[in-house]
N, C-alpha and C positions, 0 to 999 in steps of 0.2 A: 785124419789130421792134415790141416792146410800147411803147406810148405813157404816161408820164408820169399820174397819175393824182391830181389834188389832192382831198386829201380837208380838207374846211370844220369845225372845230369850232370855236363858243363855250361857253366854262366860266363859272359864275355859281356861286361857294360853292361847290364840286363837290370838293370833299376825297375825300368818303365814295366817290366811287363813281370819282373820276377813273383812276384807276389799272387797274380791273381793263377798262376802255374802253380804254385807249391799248396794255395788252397785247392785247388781242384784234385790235388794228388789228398791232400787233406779230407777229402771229405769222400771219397773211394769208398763203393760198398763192400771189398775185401780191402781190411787192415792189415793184413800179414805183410808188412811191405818194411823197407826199410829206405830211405832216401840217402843216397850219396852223391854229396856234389862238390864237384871240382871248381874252383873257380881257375878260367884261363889268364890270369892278369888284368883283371875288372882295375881300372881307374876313376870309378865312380861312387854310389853308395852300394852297390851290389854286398859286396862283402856285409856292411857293417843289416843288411836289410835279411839276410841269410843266418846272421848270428843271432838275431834277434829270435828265427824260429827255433834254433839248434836249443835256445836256453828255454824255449818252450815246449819242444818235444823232444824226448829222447829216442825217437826213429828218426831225425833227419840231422846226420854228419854229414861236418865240412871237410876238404882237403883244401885248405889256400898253395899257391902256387908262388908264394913269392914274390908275384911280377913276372914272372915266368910262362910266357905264352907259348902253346905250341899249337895250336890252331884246331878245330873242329874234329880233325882224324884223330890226331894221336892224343887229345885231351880225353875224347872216348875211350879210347882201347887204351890207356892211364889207367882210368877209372876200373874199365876189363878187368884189368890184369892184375888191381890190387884189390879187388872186392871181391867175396867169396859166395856163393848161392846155390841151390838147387836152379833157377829161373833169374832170369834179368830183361832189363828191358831199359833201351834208352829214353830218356826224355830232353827235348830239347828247351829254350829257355823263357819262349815267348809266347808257346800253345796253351791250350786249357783243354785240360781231359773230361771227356764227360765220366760221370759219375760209376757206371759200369764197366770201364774199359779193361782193370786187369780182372776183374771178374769173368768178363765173357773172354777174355785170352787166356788166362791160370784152365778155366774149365775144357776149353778145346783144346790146349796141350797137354792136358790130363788125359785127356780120351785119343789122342793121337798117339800118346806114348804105349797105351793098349797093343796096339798094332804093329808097334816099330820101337819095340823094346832096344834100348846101346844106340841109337841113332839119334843124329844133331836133328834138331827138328826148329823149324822159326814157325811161327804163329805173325800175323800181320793181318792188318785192317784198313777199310777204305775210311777218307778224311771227309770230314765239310771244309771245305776253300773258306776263309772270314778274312775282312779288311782288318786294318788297325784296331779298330773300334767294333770287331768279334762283329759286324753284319755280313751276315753269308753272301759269301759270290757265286758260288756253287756248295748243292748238297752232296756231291760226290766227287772227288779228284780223281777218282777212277775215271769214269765218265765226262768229265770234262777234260781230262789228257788222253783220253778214249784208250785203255788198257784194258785187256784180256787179260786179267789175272791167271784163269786158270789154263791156259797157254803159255805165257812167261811162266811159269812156278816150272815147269816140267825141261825146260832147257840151258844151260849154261849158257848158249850163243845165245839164247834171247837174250837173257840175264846180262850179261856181258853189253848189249849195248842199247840197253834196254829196262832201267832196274825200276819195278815197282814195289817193291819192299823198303818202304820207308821205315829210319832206322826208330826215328818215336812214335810207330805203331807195331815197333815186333813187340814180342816176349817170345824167348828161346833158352836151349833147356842146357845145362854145363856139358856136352858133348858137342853141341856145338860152337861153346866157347872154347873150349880143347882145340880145336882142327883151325881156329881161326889165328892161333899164334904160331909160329910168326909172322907178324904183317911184312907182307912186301911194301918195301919203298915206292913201287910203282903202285900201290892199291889206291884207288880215287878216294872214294868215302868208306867209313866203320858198317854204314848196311850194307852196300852192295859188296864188297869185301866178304863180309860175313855169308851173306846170301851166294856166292859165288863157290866160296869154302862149302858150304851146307851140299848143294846140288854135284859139288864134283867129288863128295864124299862118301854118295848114295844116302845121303839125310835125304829131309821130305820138306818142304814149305808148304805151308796150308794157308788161304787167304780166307779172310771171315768180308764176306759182304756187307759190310754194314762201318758204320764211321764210328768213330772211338774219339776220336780229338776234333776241337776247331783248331785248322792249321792256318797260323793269322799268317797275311801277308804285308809288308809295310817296307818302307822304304830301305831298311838297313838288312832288311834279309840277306844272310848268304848263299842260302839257295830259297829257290821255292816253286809254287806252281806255276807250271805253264802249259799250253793246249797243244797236244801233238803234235806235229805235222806243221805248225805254224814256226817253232824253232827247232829242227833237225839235233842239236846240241845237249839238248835238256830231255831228261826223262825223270817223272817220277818225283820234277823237284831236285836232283842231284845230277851234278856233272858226270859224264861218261868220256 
């Protein structure tokens, strides 16, 4: 029996790109999925373009906010904290998932859990880099910010200033959402946060070599990618 799969978005102004994201969660070759999304005080059509799906499928609920922004962090761990799962997995609001992605993540956390029965476990996966307009700028974000996954996965000091666990390509399993509350006020982003809690708790992170999402990059990004060693500040896409 396949397990129930919450997948995490916050929308923030996301008109431009919302749609062709909720189809790509839409056409996933594991359905066991349930879409929850937050909107952070969207001023545009975002809402009314999210309501339209909610009236057409009954897996993807809204939470409106009122107007009520609270920014990227704490609209995630919102979402955490009021959504229930065996598995979750954030999504952000401008990528496009390829069509395998919680498939090949559900089945490697399946087989991880084998091993490391009661432990927080993240699953995560390498990106293709895409412009605006989803043409690839690189086929791997690993390799183009040149990260050692399976070197970071094993240290909290790496982890710490160094995070390649991006948070829309984990899936991780409710022990690891246990250990990640409560957030500190000092935690930067909802992945490296989580990923931090994971490793100093004796969980395990597992990275899957292979890309799962186009992570588009465009003007109004919050974070995103960038090449190692070229900005000292940036890792991964998220501030440290």
């Amino acid at each position: 029996m396949r397990e129930t799969v919450a997948v995490l978005l916050s929308t923030y102004n996301s008109e431009a790109y919302i749609c062709e994201q909720i189809n790509s969660i839409l056409t996933q070759t594991y359905k066991e999925w349930i879409l929850f999304i937050r909107d952070d005080g969207s001023f545009d059509g975002t809402i009314n373009l999210i309501q339209n799906y909610c009236n057409q499928h009954s897996n993807i609920r809204l939470f409106e906010s009122n107007g009520e922004n609270l920014g990227a962090r704490d609209s995630f761990f919102w979402l955490l904290n009021n959504t229930d799962a065996k598995y979750y997995m954030f999504c952000d609001h401008d990528d496009v998932w390829l069509p395998f992605k919680i498939e090949i993540t559900y089945k490697k956390i399946k087989k991880a859990e084998q091993n490391n029965c009661g432990k927080p476990i993240i699953i995560n996966t390498d990106l293709i880099v895409v412009d605006d307009k989803l043409q690839t700028i690189h086929n791997s974000m690993w390799r183009y910010s040149g990260f050692l996954p399976n070197v970071l996965k094993s240290s909290f000091y790496y982890l710490s200033v160094c995070n390649f666990v991006n948070g829309c390509t984990m899936m991780f399993n409710q022990e690891a959402k246990e250990i990640s509350f409560p957030v500190s006020p000092n935690a930067t982003l909802h992945d490296n946060w989580i990923a931090l809690k994971v490793i100093n708790s004796d969980g395990i992170i597992v990275p899957i070599d292979q890309p799962t999402i186009l992570y588009r990059q465009h003007a109004q990004n919050v974070c995103g990618a960038a090449i190692f060693g070229k900005n000292p500040w940036k890792s991964s896409g998220k501030i440290v």
